[in-house]
C-alpha positions in Angstrom: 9.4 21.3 -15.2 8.6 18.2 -12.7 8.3 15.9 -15.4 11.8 16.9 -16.2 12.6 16.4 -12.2 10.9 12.9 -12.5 12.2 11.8 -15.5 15.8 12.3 -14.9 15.0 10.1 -11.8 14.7 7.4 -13.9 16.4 5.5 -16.9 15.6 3.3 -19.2 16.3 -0.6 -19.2 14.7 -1.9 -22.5 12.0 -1.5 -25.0 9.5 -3.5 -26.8 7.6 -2.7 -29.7 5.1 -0.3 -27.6 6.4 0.5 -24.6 9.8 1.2 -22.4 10.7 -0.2 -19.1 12.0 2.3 -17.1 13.2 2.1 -12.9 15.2 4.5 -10.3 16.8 1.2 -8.7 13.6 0.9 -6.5 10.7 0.8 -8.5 10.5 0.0 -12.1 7.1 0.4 -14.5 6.2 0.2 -18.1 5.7 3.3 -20.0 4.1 4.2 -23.4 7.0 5.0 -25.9 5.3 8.5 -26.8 5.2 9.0 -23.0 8.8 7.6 -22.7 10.0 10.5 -25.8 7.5 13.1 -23.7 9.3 12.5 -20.7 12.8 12.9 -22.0 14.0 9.2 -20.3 17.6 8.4 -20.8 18.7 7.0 -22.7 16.8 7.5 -25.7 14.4 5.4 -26.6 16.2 3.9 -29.7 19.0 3.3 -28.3 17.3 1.0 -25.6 18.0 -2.6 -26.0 15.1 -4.9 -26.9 13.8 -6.8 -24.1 14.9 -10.0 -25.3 18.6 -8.9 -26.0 18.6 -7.1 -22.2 17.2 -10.3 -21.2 19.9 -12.4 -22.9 23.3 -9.6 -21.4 21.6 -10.5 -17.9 21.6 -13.9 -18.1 25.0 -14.2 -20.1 26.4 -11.8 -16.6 24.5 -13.8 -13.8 26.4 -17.2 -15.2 29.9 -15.5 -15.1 29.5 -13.8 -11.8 29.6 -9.7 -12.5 
């Protein structure tokens, strides 16, 4: 039940091959992708972007302003 309190806490950014990144908009920590599935993190952890696509829709915003 609190992982379920905890986990809708946070969301996911991106993925890489092992692990998820996840944050609550004030701290943000790598987690294991079976712990990210255990957890229940949204979104789900195939839907995350990979890192360097995430990476790339950051930069891509920062240059036009949003």
């Amino acid at each position: 039940m609190m992982a379920d309190m905890e986990a809708k806490l946070f969301r996911g950014l991106y993925r890489t091959v092992s692990w998820g990144y996840v944050t609550n908009g004030t701290m943000s920590f790598r987690v294991p992708e079976a712990e990210y599935r255990q957890f229940g993190y949204e979104p789900d952890y195939g839907k995350l972007p990979w890192k360097e696509d995430y990476d790339t829709a950051i930069a891509t915003s920062l240059r036009h302003g949003d």
